[in-house]
C-alpha positions in Angstrom: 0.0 0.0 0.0 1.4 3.2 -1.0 1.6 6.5 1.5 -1.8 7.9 0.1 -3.8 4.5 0.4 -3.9 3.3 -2.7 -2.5 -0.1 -4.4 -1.3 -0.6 -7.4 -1.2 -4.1 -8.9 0.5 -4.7 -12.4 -0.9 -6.9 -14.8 1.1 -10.2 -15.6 1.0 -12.5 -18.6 -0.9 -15.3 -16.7 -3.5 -12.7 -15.3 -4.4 -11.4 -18.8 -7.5 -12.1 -20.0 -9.1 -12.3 -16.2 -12.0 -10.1 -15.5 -11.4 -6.8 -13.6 -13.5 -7.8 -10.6 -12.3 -11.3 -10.7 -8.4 -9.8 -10.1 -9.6 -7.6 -7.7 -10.8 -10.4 -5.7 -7.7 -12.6 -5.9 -5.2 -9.3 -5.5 -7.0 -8.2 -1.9 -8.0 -11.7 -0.7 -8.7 -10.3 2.6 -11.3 -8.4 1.9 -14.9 -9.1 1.6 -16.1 -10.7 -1.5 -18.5 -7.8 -2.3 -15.9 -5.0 -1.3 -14.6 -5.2 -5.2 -17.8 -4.4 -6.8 -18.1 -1.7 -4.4 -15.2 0.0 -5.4 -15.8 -0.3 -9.1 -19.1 1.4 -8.3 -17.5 4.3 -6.0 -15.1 5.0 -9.0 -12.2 4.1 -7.1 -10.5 2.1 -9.8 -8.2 3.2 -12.8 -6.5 1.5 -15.1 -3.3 3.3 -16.9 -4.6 6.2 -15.3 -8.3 6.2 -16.6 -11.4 5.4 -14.5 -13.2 2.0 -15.2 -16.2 0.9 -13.8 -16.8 -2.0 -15.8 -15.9 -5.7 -13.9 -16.3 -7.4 -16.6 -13.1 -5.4 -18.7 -10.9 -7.9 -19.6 -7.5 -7.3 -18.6 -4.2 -7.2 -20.6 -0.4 -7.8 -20.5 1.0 -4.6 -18.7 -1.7 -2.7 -17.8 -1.5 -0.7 -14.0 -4.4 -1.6 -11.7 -4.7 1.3 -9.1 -7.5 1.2 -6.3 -8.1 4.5 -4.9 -8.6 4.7 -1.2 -10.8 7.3 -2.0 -13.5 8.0 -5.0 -12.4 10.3 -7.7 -13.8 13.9 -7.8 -17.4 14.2 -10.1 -15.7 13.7 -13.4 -15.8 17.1 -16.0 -19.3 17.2 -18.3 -19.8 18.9 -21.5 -19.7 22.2 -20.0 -16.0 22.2 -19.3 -14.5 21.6 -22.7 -13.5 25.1 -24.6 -14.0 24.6 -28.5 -10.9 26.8 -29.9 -11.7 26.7 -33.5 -13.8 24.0 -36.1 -14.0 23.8 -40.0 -15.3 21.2 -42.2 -12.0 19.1 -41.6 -11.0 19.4 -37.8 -11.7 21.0 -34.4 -9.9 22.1 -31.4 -11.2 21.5 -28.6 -9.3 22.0 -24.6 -10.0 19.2 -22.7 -10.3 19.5 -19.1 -8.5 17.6 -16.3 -10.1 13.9 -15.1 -11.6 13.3 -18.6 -10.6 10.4 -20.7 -9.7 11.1 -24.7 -11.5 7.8 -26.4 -12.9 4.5 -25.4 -10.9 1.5 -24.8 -11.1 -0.8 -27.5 -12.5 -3.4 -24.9 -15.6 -0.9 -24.2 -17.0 -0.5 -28.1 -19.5 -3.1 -27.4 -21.0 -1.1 -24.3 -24.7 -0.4 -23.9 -25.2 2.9 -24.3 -26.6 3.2 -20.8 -23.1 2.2 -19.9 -20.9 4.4 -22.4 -22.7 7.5 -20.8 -22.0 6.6 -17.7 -18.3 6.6 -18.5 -18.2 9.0 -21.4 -15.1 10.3 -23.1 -13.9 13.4 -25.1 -14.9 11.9 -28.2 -18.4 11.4 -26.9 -19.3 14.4 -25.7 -17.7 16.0 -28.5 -20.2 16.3 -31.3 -22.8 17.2 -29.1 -20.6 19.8 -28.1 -20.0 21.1 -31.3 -23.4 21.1 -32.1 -25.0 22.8 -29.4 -22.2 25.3 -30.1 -23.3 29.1 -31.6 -20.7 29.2 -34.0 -22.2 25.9 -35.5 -25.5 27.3 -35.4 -27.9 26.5 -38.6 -29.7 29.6 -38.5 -33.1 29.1 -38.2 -33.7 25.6 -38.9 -36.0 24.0 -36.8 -34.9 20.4 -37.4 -32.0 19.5 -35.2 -28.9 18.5 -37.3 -26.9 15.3 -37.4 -24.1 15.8 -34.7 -20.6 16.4 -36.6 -18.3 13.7 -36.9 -14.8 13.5 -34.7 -12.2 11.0 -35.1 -9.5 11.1 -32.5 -5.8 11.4 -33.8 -3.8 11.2 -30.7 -4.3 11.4 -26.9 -3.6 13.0 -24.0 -3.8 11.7 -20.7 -6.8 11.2 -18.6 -5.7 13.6 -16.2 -3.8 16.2 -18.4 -5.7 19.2 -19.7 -4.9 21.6 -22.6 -5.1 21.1 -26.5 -5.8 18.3 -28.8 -7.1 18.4 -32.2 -9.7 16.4 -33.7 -10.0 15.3 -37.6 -13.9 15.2 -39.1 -13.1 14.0 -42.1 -11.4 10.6 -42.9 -8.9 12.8 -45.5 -7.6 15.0 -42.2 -7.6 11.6 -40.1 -4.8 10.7 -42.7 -3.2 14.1 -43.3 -3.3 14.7 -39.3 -2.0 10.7 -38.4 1.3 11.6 -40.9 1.9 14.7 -39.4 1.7 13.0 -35.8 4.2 10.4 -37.4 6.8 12.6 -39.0 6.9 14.8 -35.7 6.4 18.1 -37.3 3.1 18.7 -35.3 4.3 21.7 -32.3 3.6 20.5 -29.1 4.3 22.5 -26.1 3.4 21.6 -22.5 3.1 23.9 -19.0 4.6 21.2 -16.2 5.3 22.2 -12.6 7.9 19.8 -11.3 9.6 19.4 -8.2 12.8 21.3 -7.3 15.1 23.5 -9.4 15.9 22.1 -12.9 18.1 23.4 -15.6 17.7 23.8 -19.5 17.9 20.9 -21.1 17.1 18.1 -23.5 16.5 14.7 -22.5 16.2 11.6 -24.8 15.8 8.3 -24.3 14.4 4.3 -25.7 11.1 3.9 -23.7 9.6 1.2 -22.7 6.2 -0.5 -21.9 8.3 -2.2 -18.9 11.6 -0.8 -17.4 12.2 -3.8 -15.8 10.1 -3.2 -12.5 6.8 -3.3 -14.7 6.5 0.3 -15.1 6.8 2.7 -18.1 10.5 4.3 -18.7 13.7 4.2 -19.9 15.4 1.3 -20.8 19.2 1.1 -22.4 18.2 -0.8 -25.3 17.0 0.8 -28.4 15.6 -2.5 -29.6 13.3 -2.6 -26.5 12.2 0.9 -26.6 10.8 3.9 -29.0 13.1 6.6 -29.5 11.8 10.2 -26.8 12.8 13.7 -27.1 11.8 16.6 -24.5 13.5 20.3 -24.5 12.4 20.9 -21.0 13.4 25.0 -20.8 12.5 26.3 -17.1 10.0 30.0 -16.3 10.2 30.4 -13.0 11.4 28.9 -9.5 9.0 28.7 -7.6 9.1 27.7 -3.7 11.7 25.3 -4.4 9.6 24.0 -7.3 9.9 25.0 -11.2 7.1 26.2 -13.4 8.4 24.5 -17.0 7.5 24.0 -20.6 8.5 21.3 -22.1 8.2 21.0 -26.3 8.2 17.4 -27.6 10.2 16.4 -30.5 8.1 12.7 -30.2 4.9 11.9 -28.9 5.3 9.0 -26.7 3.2 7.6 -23.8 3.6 9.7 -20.3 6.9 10.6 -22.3 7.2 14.0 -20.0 6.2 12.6 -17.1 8.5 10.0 -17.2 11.2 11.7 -18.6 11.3 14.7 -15.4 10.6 11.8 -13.1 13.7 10.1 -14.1 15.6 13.6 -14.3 14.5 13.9 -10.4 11.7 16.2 -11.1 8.5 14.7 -11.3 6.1 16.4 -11.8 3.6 17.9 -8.9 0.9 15.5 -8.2 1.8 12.6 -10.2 1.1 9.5 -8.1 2.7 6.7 -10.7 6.4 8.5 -11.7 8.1 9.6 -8.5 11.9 9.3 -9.5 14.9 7.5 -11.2 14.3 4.2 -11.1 16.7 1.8 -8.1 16.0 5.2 -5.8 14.5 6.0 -3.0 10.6 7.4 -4.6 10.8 11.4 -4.2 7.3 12.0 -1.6 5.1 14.6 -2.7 4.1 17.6 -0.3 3.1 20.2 -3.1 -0.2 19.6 -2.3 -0.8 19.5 -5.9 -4.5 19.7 -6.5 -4.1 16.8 -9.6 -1.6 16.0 -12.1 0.4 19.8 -13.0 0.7 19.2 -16.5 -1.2 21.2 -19.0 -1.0 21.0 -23.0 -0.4 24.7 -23.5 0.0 25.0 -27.5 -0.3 23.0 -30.6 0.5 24.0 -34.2 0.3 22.1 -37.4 -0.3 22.3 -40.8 -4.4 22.3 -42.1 -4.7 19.1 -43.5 -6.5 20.5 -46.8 -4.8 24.0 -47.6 -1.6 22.9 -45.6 -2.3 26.8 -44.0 -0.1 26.7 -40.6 -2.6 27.0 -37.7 -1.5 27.8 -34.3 -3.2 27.7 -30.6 -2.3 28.7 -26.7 -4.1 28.3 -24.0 -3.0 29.6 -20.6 -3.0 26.8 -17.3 -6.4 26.3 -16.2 -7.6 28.0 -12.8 -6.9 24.9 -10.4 -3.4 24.8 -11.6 -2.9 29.1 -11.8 -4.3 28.2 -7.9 -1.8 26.2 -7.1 1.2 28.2 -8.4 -0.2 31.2 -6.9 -0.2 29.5 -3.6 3.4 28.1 -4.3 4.2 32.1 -4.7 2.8 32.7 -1.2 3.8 30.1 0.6 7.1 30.7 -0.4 
């Protein structure tokens, strides 16, 4: 059991394929047979990060299991995501804090009962767009068809800031290539523990270290190649406000990449140091996960027009900072 009450179990290659519940019941044998079905329905459980309700998901090779000793806040609705700009071939949309991108490949055969229980960005989205003035039919009575969204890359349930959307399947393709070449302009807002310097870290990532987490690993064979120019804006209370631009777009690439610098970031509760060291404890008080996708550029997928987007931190993370300032 970690310092804040929760577990985390990792899954292993005889336990893939078991049932959610089914492993929550063999991992906490002590319990009480019904205590894991009460969690799933407190929405105490995540998996890589993202809420899950369902015990009947069926588990795979890798995946984290955390049980929360507490239930997560009332997840963000509709109201909280900021549409930044929509054409015929894309929007951009902000996507608040404790909200998951897409749906798990598992949960595509949901009810629909259940899918709007545990909806995503991509759900919510259309409706979004189409209850949105701007995409206002004038005076048509009948309501319209809700746009279409395709996802084209993620960011994590518990990150906020900018992610782009393709609506048509041409901008899916144009978008996905310019995801894959790395020319897409990425910049994140990170507040990290103590001071830390300029610089650019790179490393192989890997699904599994070698202590079943995410990070670095000294083959290239085993891992994908990760770049992050990590330049620092202020010191804050012996903490550093930092943007960090990717040159790839890997999975928890900056949080893992800070974390294994020494300077994870605030509120992270899965990377807390260099791996074969002591795990660096966490008294920021963070209010969630201090990472915020601050601006994204890329090329319009049909005119190839460079477009270009900022967003400043949102208000529980300009809260915290402030409160850094005071304290300090």
């Amino acid at each position: 059991m970690r310092r804040d009450g929760s577990q985390v179990f990792h899954v292993s290659d005889s336990e893939a394929g078991h049932s959610l519940l089914a492993s929550l019941r063999r991992w906490r044998p002590q319990a009480p047979g019904s205590e894991a079905a009460q969690l799933l329905r407190n929405c105490q459980v995540q998996i890589d990060g993202n809420l899950c309700e369902d015990p009947h998901r069926r588990l795979k090779t890798g995946e984290v299991v955390k049980v929360l000793s507490h239930a997560i806040a009332t997840p963000p609705t509709a109201a909280d995501i900021r549409v930044h700009f929509f054409d015929e071939q894309l929007v951009v949309v902000e996507k608040p804090s404790g909200m998951t991108t897409m749906r798990h490949a598992d949960e595509a055969n949901w009810s629909a009962r259940r899918q709007r229980r545990e909806s995503t960005l991509a759900d919510i989205l259309p409706d979004v767009l189409l209850n949105s003035a701007n995409f206002s039919r004038g005076k048509q009575r009948r309501p319209v068809r809700p746009p279409r969204v395709i996802p084209v890359h993620r960011l994590d349930r518990d990150t906020s800031g900018l992610m782009v959307f393709a609506r048509t399947v041409a901008a899916e393709r144009s978008l996905g290539e310019q995801f894959r070449e790395h020319s897409i302009d990425r910049s994140y807002l990170a507040i990290v523990h103590g001071e830390t310097a300029k610089q650019t870290i790179e490393s192989f990532l890997a699904r599994d270290r070698g202590d079943g987490k995410r990070g670095s690993v000294s083959d290239p064979e085993q891992g994908q190649h990760a770049v992050t120019h990590v330049r620092p804006i202020e010191l804050v209370n012996s903490h550093t406000l930092v943007e960090c631009r990717l040159e790839t777009g890997r999975t928890h690439q900056i949080r893992i990449h800070l974390s294994e610098a020494g300077h994870p970031v605030c509120g992270d509760k899965d990377y807390r140091g260099p791996l074969g060291r002591k795990p660096i404890v966490d008294r920021s008080g963070a209010p969630r996960l201090a990472l915020h996708a601050a601006e994204l550029g890329f090329e319009h997928p049909l005119n190839g027009e460079p477009l270009r987007f900022e967003t400043r931190l949102p208000r529980d993370l300009s809260d915290f900072l402030r409160r850094l300032r005071r304290d300090g």
